[in-house]
C-alpha positions as a printed Julia matrix, in Angstrom:
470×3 Matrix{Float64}:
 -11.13    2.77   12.97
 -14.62    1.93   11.87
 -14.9     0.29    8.41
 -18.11    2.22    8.04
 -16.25    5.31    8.43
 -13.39    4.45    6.13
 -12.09    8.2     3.9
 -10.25    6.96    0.49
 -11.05   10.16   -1.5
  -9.88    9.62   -5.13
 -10.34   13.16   -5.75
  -7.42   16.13   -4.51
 -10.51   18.61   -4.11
 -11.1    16.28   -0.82
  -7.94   16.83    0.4
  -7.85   20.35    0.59
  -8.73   20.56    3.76
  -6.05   18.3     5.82
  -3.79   20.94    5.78
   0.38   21.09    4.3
   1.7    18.94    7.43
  -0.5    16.07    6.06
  -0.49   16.52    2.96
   3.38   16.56    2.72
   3.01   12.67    4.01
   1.05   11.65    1.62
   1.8    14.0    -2.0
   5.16   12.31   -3.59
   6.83   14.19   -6.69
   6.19   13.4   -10.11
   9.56   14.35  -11.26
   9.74   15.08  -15.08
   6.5    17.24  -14.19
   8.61   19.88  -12.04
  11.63   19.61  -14.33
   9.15   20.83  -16.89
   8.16   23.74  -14.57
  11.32   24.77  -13.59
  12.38   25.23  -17.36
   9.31   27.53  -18.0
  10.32   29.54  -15.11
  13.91   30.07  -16.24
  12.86   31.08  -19.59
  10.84   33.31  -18.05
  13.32   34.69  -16.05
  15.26   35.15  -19.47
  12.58   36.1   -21.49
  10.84   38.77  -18.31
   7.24   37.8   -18.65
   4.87   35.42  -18.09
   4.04   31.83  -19.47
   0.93   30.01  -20.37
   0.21   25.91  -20.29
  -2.23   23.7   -21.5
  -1.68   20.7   -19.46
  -3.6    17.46  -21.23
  -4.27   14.45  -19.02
  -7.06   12.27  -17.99
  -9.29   12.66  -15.93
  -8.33   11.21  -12.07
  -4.31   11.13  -13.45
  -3.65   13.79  -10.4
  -3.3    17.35  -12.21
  -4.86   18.97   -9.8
  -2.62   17.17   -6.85
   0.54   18.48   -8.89
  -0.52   21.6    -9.03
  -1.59   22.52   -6.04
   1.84   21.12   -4.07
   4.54   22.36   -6.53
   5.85   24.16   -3.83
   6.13   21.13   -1.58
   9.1    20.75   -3.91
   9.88   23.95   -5.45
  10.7    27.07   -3.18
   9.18   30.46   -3.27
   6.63   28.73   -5.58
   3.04   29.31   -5.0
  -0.27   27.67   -6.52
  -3.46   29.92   -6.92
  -6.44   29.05   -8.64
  -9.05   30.83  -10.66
 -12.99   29.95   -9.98
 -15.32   28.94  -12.42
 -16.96   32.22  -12.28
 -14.72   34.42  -11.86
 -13.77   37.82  -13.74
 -10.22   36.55  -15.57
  -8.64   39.53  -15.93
  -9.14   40.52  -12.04
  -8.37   37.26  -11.12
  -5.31   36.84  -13.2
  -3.97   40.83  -11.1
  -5.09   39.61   -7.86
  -3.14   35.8    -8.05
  -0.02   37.23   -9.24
   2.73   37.88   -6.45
   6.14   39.06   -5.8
   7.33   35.24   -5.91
   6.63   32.95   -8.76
   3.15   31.89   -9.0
   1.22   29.2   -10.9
  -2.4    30.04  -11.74
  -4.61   27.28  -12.53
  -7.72   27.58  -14.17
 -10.19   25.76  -12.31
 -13.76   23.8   -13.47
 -12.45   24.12  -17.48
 -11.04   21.26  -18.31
 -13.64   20.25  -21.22
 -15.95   22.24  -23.49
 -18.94   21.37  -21.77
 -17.5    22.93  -18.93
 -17.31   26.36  -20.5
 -18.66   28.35  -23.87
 -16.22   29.1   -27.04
 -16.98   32.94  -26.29
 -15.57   32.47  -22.71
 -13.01   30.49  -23.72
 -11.75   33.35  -26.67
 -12.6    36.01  -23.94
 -10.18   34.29  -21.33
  -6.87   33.22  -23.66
  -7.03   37.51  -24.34
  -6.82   38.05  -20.72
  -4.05   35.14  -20.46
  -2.43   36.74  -23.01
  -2.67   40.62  -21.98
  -1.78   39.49  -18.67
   1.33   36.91  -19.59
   2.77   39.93  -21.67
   2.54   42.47  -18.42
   5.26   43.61  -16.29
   2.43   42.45  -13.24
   2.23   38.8   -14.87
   5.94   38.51  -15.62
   6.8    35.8   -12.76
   3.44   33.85  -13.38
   3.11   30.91  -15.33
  -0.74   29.87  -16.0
  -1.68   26.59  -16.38
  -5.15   25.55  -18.2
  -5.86   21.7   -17.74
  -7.99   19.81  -19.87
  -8.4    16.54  -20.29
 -10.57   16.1   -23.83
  -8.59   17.12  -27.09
 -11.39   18.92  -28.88
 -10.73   21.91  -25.86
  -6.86   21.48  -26.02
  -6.99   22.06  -29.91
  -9.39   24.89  -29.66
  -7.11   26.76  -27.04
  -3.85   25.76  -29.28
  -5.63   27.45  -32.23
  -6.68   30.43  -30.04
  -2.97   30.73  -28.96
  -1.24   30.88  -32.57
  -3.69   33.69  -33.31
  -2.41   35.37  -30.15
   1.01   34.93  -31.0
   2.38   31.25  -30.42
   5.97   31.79  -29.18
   4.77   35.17  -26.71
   2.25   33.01  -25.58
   3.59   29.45  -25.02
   7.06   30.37  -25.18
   9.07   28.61  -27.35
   7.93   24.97  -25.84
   5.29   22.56  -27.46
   2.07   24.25  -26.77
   0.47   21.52  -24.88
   2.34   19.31  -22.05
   1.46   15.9   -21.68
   0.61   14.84  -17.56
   0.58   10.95  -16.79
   0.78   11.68  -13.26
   2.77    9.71  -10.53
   3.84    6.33  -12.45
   1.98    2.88  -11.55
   5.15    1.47   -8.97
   4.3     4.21   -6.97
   0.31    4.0    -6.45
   0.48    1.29   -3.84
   2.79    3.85   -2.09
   0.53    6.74   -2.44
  -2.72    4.7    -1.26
  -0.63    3.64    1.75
   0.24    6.9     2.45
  -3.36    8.58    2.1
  -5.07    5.31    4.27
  -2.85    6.16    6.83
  -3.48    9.95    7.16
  -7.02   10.0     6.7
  -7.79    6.81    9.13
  -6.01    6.48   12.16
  -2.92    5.42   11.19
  -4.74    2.19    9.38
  -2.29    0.28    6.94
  -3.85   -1.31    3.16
  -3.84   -4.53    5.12
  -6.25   -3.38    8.35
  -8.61   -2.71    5.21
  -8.81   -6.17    3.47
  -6.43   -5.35    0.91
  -2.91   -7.55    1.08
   0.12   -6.12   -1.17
  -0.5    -8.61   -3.84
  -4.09   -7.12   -4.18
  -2.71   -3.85   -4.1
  -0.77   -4.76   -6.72
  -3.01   -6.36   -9.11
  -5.07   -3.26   -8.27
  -2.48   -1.27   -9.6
  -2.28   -2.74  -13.28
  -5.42   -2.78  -14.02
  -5.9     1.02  -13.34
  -5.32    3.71  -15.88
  -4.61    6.52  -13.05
  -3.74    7.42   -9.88
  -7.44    8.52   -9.37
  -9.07    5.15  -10.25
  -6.37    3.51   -8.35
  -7.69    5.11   -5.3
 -11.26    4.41   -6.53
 -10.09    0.78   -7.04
  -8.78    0.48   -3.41
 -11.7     1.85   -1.78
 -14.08   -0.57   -3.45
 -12.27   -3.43   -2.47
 -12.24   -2.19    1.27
 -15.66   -1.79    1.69
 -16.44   -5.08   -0.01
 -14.19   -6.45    2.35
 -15.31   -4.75    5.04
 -18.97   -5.97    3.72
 -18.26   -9.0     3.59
 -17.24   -9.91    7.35
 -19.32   -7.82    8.88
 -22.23   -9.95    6.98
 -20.93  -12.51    8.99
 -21.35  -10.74   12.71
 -25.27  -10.95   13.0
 -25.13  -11.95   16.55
 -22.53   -9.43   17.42
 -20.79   -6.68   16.35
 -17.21   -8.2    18.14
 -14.64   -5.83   19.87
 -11.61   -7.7    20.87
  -9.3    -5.8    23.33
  -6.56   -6.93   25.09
  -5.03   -5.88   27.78
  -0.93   -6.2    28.67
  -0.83   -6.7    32.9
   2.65   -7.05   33.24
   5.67   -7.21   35.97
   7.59   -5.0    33.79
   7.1    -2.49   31.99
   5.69   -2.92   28.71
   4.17    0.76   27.62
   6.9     1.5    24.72
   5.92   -2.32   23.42
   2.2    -1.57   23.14
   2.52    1.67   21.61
   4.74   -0.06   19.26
   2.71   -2.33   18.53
  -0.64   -0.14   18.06
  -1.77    2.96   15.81
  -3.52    5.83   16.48
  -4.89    7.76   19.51
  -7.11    4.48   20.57
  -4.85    2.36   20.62
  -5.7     0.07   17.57
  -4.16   -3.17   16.97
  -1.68   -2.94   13.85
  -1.68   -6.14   12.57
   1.47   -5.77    9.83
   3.04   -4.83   13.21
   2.11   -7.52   14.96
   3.18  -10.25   12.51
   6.72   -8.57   11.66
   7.31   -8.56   15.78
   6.99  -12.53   15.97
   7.96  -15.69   14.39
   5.55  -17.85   15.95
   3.58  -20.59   14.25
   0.73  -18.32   14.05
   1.96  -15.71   11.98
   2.8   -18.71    9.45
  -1.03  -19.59    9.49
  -2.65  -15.63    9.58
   0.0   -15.37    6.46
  -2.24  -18.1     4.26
  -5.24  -15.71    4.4
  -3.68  -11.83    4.06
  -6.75  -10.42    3.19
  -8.97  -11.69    5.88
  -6.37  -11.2     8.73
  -5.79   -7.84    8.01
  -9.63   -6.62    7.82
 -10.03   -8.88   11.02
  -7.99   -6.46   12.98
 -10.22   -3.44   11.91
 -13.62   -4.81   12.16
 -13.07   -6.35   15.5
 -12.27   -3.76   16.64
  -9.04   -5.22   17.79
  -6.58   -3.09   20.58
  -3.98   -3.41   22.96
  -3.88   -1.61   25.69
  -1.61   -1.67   28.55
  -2.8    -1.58   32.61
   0.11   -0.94   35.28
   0.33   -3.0    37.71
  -0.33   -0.28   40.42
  -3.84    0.07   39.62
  -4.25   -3.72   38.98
  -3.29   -4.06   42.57
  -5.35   -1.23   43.86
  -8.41   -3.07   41.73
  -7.85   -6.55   43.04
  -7.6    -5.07   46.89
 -10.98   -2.38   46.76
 -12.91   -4.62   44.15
 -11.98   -8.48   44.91
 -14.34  -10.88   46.45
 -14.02  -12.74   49.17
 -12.46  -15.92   47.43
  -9.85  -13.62   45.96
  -9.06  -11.94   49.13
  -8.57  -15.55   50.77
  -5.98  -16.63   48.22
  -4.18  -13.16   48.48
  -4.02  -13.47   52.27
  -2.57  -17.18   52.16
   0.27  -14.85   50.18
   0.2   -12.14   52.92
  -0.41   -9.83   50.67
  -2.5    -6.73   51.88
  -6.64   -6.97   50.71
  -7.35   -3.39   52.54
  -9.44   -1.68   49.98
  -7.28    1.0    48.62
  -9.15    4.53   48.28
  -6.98    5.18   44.92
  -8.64    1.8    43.17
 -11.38    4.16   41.45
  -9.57    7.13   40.66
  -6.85    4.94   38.89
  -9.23    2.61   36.95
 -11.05    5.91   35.74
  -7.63    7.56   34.78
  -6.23    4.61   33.16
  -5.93    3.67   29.43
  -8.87    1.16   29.68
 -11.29    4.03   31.25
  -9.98    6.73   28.94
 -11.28    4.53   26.25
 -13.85    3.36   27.76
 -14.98    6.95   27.94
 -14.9     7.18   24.18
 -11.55    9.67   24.17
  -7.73    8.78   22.95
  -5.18    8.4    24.53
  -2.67   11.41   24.87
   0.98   11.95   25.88
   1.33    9.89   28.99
   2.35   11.49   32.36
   4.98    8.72   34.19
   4.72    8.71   37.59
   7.32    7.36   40.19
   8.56    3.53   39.43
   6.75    0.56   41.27
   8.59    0.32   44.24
   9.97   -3.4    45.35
   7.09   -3.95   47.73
   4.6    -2.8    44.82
   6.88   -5.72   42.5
   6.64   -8.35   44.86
   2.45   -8.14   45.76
   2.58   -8.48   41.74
   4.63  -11.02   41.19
   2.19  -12.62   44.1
  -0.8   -12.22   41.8
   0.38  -13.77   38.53
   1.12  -16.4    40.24
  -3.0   -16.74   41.63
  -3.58  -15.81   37.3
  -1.88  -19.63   37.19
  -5.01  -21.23   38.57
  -7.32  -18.7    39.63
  -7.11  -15.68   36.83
 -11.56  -15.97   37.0
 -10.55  -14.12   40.28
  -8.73  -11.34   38.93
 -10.62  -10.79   36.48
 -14.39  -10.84   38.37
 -12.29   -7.91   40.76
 -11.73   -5.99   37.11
 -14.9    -6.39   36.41
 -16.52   -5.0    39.46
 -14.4    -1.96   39.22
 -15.43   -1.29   36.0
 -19.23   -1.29   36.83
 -18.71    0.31   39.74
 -16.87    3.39   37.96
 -19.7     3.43   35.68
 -16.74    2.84   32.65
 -19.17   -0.27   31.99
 -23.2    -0.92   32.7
 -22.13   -4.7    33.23
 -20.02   -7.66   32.86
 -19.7   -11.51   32.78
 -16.56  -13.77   32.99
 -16.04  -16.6    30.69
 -18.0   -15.82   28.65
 -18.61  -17.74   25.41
 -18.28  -16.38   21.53
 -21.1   -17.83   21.18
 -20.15  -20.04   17.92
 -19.77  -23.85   16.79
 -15.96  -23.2    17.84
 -15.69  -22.87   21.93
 -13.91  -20.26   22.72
 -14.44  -18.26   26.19
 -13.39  -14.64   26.69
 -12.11  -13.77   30.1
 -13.97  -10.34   30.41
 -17.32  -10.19   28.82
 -18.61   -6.3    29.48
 -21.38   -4.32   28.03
 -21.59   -0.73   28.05
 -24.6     1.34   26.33
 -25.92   -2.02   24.77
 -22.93   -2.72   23.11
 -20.26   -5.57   23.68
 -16.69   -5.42   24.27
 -14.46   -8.73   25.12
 -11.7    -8.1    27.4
  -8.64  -10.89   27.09
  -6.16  -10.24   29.6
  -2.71  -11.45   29.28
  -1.26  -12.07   32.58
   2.85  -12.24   32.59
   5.4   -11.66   35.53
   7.39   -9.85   32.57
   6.71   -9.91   28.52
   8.16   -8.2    25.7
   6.8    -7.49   22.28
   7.16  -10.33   20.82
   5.06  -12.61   23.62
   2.18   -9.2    23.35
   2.55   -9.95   19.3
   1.41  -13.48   19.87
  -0.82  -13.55   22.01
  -2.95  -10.81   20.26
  -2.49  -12.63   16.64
  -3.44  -15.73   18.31
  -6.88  -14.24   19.8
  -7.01  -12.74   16.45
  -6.98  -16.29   14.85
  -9.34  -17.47   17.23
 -11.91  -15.24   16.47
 -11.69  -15.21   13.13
 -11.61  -18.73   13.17
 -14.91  -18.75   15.56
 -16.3   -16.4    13.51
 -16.36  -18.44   10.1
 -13.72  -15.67    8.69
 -10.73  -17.44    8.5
């Protein structure tokens, strides 16, 4: 996930669009809200007609969320709305439905919003309709959020005929929205949806922040609002702070055994990000102890560099090394007798692998296993971890002459530096369309997740470190 294309909408009229399946992940019930609704349906049910509610709140507390996704939690309940500019009365016969229904008046919600004449002409309509055997099973909701409109449609209402109208409840209900323990949850929840998977933390934004955030807002709306700020300020901030480069730190798993279910474990989204709360719950090392003294910084450092984890089987490492090795490689491998015949696959399977499907710019989908390494396959592996010892330049000039040659990459250097007052070298220095990407690759007969979590968090702390971040 790009920072610069970060989506925190503190708006529901933004959501619309992500469909219920999404929605349902993010939407959580505001409880004394539906018990409210479900006791003007039943005396509707007793009375046999329709309901009408001014619903008061402020602006950004999340009426229009509730409404919309009552029946997320209410069945046989659906939510239609009424346009600014539409005719009521038509409206009002054409929302109305053989199950209950709550019709919401949209783009009213203050008297600048709409004239006294429109608003009289409407609450006859309401009240015509709430009274008809078509608008017995509808409840309609009017939300406002200044009083000088709520009292003007209360006043309307008692010349209509109070208890017909309202029913015998208070005329106006009173929304607060979700309550304040539960916006950290909610932002979580829409951060994730709307960006990849990315947690509060991959945005700057550590749960004491969140937090503090949280107190300091008067709704759920400028909670949201709140949240976003402070990720793009973080997200400002360190990317200030790359003038020389714009840093993408991937690392790739080339293991003995097999380590697929680890990295996908340990990563987010359909690219294969980096998820650092992931990482630092999946190790104890001394690292984590340091990354922990600076929660804000680590956890944007894992977004804008671009940080991933991918994993590369050792079948098409071999075929790589074999086809793309030069002639000091192939000298060490034969001192091993191990086979440096080029391998006609090597191309295909770099191409086809989850470092060229990214490379190409697309995600990574469902993953089709093929047969197991055999014990032949094992043992030529196990043969070059042990050249990664003392020679891994090697393997990794081979890598990167497959990847030019593929045209995954325009070109490459090894050992290359960060380039800061810090030294630090990155094994697999690769361009492609003028833009950097530092491959680290993590050698290992066998690993697990914890060893992956580690070494990732401490590249992680080394470029941060190099950077000036941390």
């Amino acid at each position: 996930m790009d920072v610069k294309n970060l989506r925190i909408p503190d708006r529901f009229e933004r959501l619309r669009d992500l469909g219920d399946e999404k929605l349902t992940s993010i939407i959580i019930p505001v409880e004394p809200m539906l018990d409210e609704i479900d006791e003007r349906f039943m005396d509707m049910r007793a009375a046999d007609r329709g309901s009408f509610m001014i619903l008061r709140g402020t602006s950004g507390a999340g009426k229009s969320t509730f409404l919309d996704t009552i029946g997320f939690f209410r069945q046989r309940v659906t939510t239609r709305r009424i346009a600014r500019n539409a005719d009521v009365g038509a409206a009002l016969r054409d929302a109305s439905g053989a199950d209950y229904t709550v019709i919401v008046f949209e783009g009213r919600e203050a008297l600048g919003d709409v004239s006294g004449s429109e608003i009289e002409s409407a609450m006859h309509e309401i009240n015509q309709f709430v009274r008809s055997t078509e608008g017995n099973r509808s409840l309609v909701v009017w939300p406002t959020n200044r009083d000088d409109l709520t009292d003007l449609l209360v006043s309307i209402g008692d010349s209509l005929g109070r208890e017909a109208l309202f029913g015998i409840s208070d005329p106006v209900t009173s929304f607060q929205g979700p309550p304040k323990i539960d916006y950290a949850r909610i932002a979580q929840q829409t951060v994730s949806v709307l960006n990849e998977g990315a947690s509060l933390d991959a945005l700057g934004i550590s749960g004491d922040l969140a937090e503090d955030l949280a107190q300091k807002s008067d709704t759920i709306g400028n909670y949201l609002a709140r949240i976003r700020s402070a990720a793009v300020r973080a997200g400002a901030q360190v990317e200030k702070l790359l003038t020389k480069e714009r840093y993408r730190l991937w690392t790739l798993t080339v293991s003995g055994n097999d380590v697929e279910g680890d990295v996908a474990a340990l990563t987010r989204g359909g690219f294969s990000a980096a998820d650092v709360d992931r990482l630092l719950s999946s190790t104890g090392a001394n690292v984590v102890r340091d990354l922990k003294e600076h929660p804000e910084q680590t956890g944007i450092l894992g977004t804008v560099l671009d940080a991933r984890i991918i994993n590369m089987d050792m079948v098409c490492i071999l075929a790589v090394t074999r086809t793309y090795g030069g002639p000091e490689l192939h000298r060490v491998m034969q001192a091993r007798d191990m086979i440096t015949a080029k391998d006609s696959s090597a191309a295909r399977r770099l191409v086809e692998s989850d470092l060229g499907i990214l490379l190409q710019g697309n995600p990574l989908g469902t993953r089709k296993r093929g047969p197991k390494p055999g014990s032949n396959t094992k043992d030529a592996f196990a043969k070059l971890t042990e050249i990664s010892r003392a020679n891994d330049g090697l393997l990794n000039d081979a890598l990167g002459r497959g990847l030019v040659d593929t045209g995954l990459i325009d070109s490459y250097e090894t050992e290359r530096n960060l380039g800061t007052d810090l030294v630090f070298n990155s094994d697999i220095y690769c361009l492609k369309d003028g833009a950097p990407i530092r491959l680290e690759l993590m050698w290992r007969s066998s690993t697990g997740r914890a060893a992956i979590a580690n070494y990732v968090l401490g590249k992680i702390s080394n470029y941060g470190r190099a950077i000036g971040i941390i």
